[in-house]
N, CA, C and O atoms as a GROMACS GRO file, in nm:
protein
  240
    1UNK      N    1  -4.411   1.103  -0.241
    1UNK     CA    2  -4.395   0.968  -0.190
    1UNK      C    3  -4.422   0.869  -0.303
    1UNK      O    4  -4.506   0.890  -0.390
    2UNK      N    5  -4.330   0.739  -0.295
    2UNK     CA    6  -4.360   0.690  -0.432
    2UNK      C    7  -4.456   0.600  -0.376
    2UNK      O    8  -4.449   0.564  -0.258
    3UNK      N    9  -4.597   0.542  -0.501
    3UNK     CA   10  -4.638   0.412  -0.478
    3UNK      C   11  -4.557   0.298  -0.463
    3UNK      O   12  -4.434   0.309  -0.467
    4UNK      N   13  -4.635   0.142  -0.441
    4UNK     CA   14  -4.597   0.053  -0.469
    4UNK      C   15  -4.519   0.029  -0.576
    4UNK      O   16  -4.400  -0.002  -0.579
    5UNK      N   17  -4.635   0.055  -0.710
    5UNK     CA   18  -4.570   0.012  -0.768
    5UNK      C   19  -4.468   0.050  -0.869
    5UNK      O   20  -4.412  -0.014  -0.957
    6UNK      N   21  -4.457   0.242  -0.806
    6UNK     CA   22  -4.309   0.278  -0.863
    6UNK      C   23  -4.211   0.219  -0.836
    6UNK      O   24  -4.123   0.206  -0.921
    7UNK      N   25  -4.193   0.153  -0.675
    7UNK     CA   26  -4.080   0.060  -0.628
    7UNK      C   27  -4.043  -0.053  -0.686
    7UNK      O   28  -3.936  -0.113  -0.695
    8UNK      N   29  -4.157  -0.072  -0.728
    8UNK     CA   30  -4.091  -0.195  -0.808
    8UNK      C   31  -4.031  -0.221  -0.948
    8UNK      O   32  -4.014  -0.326  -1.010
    9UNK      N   33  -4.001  -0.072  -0.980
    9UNK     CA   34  -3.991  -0.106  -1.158
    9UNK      C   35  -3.850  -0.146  -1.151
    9UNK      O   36  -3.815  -0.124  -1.035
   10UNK      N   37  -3.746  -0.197  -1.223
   10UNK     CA   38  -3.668  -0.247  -1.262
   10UNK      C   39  -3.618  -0.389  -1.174
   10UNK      O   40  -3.699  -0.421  -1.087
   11UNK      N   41  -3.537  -0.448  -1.180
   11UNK     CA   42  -3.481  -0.617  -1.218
   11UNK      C   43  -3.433  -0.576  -1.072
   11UNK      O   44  -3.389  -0.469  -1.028
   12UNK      N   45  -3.456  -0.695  -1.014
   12UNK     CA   46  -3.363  -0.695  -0.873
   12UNK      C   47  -3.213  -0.752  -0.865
   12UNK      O   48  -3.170  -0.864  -0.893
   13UNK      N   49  -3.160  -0.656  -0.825
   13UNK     CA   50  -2.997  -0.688  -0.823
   13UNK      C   51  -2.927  -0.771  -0.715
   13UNK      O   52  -2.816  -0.823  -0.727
   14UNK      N   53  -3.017  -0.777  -0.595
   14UNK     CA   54  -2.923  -0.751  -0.451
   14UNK      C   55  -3.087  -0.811  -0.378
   14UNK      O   56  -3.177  -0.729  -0.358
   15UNK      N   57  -3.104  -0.934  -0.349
   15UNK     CA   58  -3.161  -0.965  -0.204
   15UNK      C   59  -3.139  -1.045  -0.128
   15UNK      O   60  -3.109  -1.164  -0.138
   16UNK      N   61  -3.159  -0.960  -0.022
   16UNK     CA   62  -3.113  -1.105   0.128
   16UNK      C   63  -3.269  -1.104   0.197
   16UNK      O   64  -3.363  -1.024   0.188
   17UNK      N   65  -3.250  -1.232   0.269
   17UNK     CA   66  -3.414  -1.309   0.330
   17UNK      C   67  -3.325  -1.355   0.455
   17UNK      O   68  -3.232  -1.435   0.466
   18UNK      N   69  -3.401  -1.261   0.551
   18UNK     CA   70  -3.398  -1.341   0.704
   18UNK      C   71  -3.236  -1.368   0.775
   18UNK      O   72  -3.212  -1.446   0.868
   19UNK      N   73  -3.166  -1.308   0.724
   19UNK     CA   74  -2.983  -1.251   0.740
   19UNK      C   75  -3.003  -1.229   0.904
   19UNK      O   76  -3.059  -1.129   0.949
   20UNK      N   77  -2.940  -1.351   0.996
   20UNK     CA   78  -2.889  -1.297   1.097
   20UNK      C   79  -2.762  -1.340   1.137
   20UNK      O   80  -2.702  -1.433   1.082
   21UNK      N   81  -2.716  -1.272   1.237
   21UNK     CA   82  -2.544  -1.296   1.258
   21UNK      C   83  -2.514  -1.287   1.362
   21UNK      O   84  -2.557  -1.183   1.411
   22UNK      N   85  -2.434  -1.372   1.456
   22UNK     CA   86  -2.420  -1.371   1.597
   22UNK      C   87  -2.291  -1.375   1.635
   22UNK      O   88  -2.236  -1.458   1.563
   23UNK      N   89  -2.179  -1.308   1.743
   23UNK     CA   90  -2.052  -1.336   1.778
   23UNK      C   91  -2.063  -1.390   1.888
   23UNK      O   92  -2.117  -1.325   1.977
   24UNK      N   93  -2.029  -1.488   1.907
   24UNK     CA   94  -2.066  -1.543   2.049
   24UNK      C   95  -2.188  -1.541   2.104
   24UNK      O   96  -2.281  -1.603   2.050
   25UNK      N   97  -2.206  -1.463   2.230
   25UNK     CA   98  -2.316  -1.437   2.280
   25UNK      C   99  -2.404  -1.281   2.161
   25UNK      O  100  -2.522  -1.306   2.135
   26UNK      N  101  -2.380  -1.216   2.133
   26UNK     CA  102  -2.394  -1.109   2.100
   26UNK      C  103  -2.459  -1.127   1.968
   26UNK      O  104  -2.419  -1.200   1.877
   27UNK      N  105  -2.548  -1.063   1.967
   27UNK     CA  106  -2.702  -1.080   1.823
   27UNK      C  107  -2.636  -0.956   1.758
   27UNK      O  108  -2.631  -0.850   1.821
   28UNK      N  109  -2.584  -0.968   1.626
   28UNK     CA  110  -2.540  -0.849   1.565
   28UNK      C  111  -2.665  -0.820   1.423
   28UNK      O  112  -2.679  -0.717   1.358
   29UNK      N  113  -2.721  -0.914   1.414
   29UNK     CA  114  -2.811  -0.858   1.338
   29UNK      C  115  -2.927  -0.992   1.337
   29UNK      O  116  -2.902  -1.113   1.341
   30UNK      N  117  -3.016  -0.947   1.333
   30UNK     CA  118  -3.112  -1.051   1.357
   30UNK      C  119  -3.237  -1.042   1.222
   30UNK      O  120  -3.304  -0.940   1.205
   31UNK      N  121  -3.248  -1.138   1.155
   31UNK     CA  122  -3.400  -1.109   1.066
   31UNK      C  123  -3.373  -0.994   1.006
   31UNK      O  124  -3.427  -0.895   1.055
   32UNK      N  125  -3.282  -0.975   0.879
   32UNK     CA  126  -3.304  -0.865   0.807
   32UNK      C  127  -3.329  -0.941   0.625
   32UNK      O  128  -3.292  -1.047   0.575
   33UNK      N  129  -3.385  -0.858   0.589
   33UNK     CA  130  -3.429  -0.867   0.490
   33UNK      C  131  -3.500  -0.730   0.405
   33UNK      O  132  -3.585  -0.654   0.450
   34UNK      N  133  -3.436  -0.725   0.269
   34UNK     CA  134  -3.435  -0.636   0.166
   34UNK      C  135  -3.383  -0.693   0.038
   34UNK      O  136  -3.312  -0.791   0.014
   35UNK      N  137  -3.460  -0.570  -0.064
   35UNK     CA  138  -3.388  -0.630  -0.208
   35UNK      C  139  -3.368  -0.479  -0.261
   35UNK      O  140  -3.450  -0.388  -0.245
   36UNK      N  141  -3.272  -0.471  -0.312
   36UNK     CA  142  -3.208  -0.342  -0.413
   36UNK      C  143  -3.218  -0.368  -0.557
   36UNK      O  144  -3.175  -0.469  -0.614
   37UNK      N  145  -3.283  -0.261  -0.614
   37UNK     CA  146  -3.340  -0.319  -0.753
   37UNK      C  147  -3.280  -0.223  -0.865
   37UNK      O  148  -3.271  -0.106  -0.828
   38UNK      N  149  -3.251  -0.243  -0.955
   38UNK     CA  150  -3.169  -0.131  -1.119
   38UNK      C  151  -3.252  -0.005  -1.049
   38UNK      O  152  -3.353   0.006  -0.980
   39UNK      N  153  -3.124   0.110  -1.121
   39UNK     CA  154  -3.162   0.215  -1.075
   39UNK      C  155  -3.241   0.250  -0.952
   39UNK      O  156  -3.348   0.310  -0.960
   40UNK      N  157  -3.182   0.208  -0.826
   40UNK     CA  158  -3.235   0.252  -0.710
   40UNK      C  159  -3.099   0.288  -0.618
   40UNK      O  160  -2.994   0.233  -0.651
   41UNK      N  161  -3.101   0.368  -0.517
   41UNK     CA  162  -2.995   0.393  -0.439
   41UNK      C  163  -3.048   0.320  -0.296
   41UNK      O  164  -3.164   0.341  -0.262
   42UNK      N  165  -2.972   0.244  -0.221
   42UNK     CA  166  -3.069   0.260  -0.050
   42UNK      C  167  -2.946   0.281   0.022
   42UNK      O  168  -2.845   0.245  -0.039
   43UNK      N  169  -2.929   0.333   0.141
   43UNK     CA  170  -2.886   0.369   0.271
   43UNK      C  171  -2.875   0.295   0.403
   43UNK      O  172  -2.967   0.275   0.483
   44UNK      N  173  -2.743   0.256   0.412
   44UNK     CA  174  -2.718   0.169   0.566
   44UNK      C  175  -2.684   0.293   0.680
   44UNK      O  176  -2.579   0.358   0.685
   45UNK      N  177  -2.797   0.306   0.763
   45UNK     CA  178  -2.730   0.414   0.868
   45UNK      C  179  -2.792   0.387   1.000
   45UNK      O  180  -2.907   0.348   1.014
   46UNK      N  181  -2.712   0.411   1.093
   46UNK     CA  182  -2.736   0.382   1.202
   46UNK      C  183  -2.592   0.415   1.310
   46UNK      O  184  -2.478   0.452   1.281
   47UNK      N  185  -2.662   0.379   1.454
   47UNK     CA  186  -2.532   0.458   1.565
   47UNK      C  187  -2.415   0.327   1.514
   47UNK      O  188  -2.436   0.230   1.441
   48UNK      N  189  -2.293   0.371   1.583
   48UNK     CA  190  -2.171   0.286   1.581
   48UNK      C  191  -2.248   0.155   1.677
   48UNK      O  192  -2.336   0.168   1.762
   49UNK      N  193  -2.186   0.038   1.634
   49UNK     CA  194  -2.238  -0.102   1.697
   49UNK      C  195  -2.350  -0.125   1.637
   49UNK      O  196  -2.390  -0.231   1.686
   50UNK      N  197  -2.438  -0.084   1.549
   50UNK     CA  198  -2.553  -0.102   1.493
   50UNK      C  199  -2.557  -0.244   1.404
   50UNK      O  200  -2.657  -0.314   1.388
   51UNK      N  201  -2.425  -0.269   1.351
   51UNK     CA  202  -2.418  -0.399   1.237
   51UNK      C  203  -2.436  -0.395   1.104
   51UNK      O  204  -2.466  -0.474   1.014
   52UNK      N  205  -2.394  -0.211   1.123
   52UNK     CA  206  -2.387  -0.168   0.955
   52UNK      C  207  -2.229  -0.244   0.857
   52UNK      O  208  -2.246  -0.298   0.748
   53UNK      N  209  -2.115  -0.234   0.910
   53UNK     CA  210  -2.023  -0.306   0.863
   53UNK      C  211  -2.035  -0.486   0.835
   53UNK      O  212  -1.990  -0.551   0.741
   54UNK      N  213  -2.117  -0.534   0.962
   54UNK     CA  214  -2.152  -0.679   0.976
   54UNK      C  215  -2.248  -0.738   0.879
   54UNK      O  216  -2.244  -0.856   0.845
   55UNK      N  217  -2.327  -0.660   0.839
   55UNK     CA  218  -2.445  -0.684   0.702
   55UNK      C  219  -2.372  -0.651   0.602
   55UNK      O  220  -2.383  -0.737   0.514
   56UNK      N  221  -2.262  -0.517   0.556
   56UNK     CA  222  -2.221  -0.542   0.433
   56UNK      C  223  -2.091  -0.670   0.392
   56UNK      O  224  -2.041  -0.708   0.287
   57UNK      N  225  -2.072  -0.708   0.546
   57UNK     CA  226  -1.980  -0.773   0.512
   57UNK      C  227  -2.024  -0.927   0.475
   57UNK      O  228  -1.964  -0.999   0.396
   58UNK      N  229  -2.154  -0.967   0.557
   58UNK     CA  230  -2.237  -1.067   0.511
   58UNK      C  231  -2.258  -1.064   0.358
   58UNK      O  232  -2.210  -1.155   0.290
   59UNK      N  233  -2.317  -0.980   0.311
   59UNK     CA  234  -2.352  -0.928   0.138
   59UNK      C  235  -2.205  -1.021   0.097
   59UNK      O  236  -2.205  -1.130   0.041
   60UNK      N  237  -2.088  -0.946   0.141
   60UNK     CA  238  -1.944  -0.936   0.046
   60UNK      C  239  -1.944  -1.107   0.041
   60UNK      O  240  -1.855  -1.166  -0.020
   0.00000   0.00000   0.00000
């Protein structure tokens, strides 16, 4: 398991603060927040309708 502060070694590439997104009535993602940093991989997964397409498309 890594520490803290292995997570943090390199430059941050990629962060979003507090990302939510709504279609009408419908909360597709609410309060997300993360940062992706050099040399790190992370993982969007979850069931279908989850708002995995809707967050990367927010990012794009």
């Amino acid at each position: 398991m890594a520490t803290v502060q292995q997570r943090k070694i390199g430059a941050v590439i990629l962060e979003l603060e507090n990302i939510s997104l709504a279609f009408g009535g419908v909360q597709a993602l609410s309060d997300i927040s993360f940062d992706v940093r050099e040399h790190e991989i992370r993982a969007i997964i979850g069931p279908n309708g989850a708002g995995k397409s809707s967050l990367l498309n927010v990012i794009n």
